[in-house]
C-alpha positions in Angstrom: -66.1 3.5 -51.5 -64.8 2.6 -54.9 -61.3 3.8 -56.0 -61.4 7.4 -57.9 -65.0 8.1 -57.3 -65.5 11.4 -57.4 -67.3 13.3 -54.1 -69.2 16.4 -54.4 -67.2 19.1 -56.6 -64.7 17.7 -59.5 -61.5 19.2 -58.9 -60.2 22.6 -59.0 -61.7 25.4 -61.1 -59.4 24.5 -63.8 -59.1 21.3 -64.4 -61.9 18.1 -64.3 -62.4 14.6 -65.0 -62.5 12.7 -68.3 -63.1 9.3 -67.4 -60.1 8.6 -65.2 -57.7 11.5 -67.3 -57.6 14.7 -65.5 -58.2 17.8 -68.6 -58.6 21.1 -68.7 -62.2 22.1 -68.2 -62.5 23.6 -71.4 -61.6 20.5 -72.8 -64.0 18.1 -71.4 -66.7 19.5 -73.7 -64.8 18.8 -76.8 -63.9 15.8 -76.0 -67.4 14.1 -74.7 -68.4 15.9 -78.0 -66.3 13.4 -80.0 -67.6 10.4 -78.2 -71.4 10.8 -78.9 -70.4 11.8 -82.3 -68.7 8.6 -82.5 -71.6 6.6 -81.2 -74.7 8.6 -81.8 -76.1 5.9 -85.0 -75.7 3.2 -82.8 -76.4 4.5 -79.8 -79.8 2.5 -78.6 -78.2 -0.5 -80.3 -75.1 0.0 -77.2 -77.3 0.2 -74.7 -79.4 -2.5 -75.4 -76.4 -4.9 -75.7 -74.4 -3.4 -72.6 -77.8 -3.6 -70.3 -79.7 -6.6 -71.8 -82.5 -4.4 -72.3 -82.6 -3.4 -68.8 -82.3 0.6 -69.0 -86.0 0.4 -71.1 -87.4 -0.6 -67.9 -85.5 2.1 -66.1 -86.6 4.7 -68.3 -89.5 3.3 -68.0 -89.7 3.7 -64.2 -88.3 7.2 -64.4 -91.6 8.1 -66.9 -93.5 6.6 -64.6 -92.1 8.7 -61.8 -92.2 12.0 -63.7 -96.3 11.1 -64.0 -96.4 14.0 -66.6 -100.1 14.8 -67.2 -102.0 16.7 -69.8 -101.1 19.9 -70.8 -97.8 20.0 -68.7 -94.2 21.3 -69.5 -91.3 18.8 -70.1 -87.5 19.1 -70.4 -85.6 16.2 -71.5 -82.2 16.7 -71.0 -79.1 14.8 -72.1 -82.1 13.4 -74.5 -80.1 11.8 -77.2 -82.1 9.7 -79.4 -85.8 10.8 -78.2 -86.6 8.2 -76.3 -88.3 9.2 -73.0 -89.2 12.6 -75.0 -92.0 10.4 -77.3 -92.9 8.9 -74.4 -93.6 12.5 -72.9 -95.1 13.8 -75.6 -98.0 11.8 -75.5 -98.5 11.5 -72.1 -99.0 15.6 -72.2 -100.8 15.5 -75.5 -101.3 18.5 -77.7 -101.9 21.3 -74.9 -98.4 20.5 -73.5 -95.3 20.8 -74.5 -91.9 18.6 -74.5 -88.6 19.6 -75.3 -85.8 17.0 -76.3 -82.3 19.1 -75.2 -78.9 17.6 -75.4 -75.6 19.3 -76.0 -74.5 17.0 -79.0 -75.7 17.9 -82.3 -75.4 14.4 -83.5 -77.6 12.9 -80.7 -80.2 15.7 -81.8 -80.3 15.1 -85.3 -80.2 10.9 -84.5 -83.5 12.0 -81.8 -85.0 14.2 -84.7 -85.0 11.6 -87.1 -86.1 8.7 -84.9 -89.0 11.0 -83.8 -90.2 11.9 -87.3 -90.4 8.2 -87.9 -92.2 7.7 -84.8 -95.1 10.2 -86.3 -94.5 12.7 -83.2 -91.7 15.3 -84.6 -93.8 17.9 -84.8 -95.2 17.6 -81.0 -91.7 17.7 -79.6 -89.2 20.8 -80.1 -85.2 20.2 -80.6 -82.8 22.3 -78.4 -78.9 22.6 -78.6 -78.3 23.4 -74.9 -75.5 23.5 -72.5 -77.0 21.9 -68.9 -75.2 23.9 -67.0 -76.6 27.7 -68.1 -80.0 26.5 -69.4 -81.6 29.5 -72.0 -85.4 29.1 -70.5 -87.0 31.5 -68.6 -87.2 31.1 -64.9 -90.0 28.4 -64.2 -90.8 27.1 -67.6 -90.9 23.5 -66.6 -93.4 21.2 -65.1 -90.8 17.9 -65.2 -87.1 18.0 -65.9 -85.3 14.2 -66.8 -81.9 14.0 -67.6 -81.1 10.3 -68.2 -77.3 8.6 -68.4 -76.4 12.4 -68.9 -75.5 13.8 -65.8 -72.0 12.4 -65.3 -70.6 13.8 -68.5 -71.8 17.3 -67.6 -68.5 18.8 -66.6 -70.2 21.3 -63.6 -73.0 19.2 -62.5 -73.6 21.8 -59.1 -73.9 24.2 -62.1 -76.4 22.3 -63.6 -78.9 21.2 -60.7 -78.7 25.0 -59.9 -79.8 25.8 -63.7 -82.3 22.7 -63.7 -83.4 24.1 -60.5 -84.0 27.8 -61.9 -86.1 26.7 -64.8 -88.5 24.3 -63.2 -92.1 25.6 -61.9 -92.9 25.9 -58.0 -94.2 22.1 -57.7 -92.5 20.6 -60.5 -90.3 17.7 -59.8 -86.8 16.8 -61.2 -85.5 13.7 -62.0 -82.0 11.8 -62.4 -81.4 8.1 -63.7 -77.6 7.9 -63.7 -75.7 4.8 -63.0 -74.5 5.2 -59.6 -72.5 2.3 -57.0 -74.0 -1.1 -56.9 -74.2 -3.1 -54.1 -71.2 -5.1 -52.5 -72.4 -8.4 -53.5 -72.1 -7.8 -57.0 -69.5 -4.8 -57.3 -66.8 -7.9 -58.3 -68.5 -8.9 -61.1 -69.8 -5.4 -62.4 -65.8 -4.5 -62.2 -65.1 -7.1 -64.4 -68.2 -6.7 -67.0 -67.3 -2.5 -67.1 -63.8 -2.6 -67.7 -63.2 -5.9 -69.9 -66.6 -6.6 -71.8 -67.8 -3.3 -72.2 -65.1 -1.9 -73.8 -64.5 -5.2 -76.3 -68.4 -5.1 -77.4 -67.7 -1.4 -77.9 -64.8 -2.2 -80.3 -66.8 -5.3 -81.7 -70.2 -3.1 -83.1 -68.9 0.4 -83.3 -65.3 -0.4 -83.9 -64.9 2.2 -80.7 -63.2 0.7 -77.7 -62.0 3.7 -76.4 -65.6 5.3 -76.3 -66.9 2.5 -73.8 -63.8 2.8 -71.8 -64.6 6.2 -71.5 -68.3 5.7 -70.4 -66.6 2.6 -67.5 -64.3 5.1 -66.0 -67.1 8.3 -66.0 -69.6 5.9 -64.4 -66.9 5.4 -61.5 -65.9 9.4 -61.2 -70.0 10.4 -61.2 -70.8 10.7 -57.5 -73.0 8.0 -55.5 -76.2 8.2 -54.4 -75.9 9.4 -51.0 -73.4 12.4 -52.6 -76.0 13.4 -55.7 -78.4 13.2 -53.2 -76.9 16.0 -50.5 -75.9 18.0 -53.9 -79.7 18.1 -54.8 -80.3 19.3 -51.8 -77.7 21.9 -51.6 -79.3 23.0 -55.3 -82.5 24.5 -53.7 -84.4 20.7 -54.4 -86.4 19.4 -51.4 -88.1 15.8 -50.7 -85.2 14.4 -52.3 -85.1 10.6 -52.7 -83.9 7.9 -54.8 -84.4 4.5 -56.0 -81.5 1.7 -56.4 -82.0 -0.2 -60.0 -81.0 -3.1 -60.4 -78.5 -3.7 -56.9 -77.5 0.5 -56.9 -75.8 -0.1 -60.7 -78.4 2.5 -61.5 -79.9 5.0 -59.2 -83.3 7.5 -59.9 -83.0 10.3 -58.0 -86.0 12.8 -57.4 -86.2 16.2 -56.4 -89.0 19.1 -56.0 -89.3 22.5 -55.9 -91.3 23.5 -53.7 
């Protein structure tokens, strides 16, 4: 088990995680606030450079997992820059309906923009919303995604239970969060997360302390055998995941039934 990581609940009712800094709960929001403010133009960019281009092929599989068809419900949550939600978009087509949700107004309006360039702005609806008390009805959903989002939710039981309220009877939810990697190669992913990461971060968005941040959350978020059981103890059933890339990333995937 890696040092710090985080099992099951974080903390004590009053206090949480912030990377490795234990804060008052009501400050976590704030706080994760100012680091996707911080990186929201350049956020694609980031993740490009820190993955080689590897978490497009994991969205990838994940949209490939949801197999959204025509005329279905979506919920992209934690849906930053709009990626996965113009995917979604036309994969339900004009019948169906996407909605691109995150909790940072600067991710939305980044996402609003780069879908209005993309042509499908008007197919996809923008929503400010806190994961963890979700404003749709019971059962509005056919797919929920929430993708590298999950770990800086600050009640994540909270939020499977809410992601678990609003999806249909025989929708499916899905989680690509990074998550432990194998043993083999936990040395050098050490090395890459808390040296590298944090001096690219510094070097194209003059932010160090935003990609230290996103190293030490990673290694508080719980692993995949933990998310799993807390899927389960949401209500989700069939639950399973997929390792990425030697565990560095795990999809999890949940129904309810």
């Amino acid at each position: 088990m890696l040092a710090g990581r985080m099992q099951g609940t974080e903390m004590n009712k009053d206090s949480t995680h912030f990377g490795y800094e234990t804060v008052p709960v009501a400050d976590k929001a704030r706080r994760v606030k100012g680091v996707f403010d911080s990186v929201a133009s350049r956020y694609d960019l980031m993740n490009d450079l820190m993955s080689g281009g590897l978490h497009r092929l994991w969205k990838r599989f994940t949209i490939e997992q949801a197999a959204a068809k025509r005329g279905q419900s979506v919920l992209d949550l934690a849906g930053g820059t709009g990626d996965l939600a113009r995917v979604f978009a036309g994969k339900v087509g004009a019948g169906g309906t996407v909605v691109l949700a995150d909790i940072n107004d600067s991710m939305l309006r980044e996402g609003r923009r780069r879908l209005v360039d993309a042509g499908v702005g008007g197919d996809v609806s923008i929503a400010q919303v806190n994961a963890e008390s979700l404003p749709f009805s019971d059962a509005s959903f056919d797919c929920i995604t929430i993708a590298f989002g999950l770990r800086n939710v600050t009640d994540k039981e909270a939020a499977l239970a809410s992601m678990y309220r609003v999806l249909k009877p025989g929708g499916k939810a899905l989680i690509l969060e990074f998550s432990r990697p194998a043993d083999a190669i936990r040395p050098m992913y050490e090395l890459y997360s808390f040296k590298v990461l944090p001096l690219m971060g510094k070097l194209v968005t003059n932010d160090e302390q935003s990609y230290r941040y996103l190293a030490e959350s990673i290694r508080m978020h719980p692993d995949q055998d933990t998310l799993l059981a807390m899927m389960q103890d949401a209500g989700f059933e069939r639950c399973r995941f997929h390792n990425l890339a030697g565990g560095i990333v795990a999809l999890h995937v949940g129904y309810r039934i």
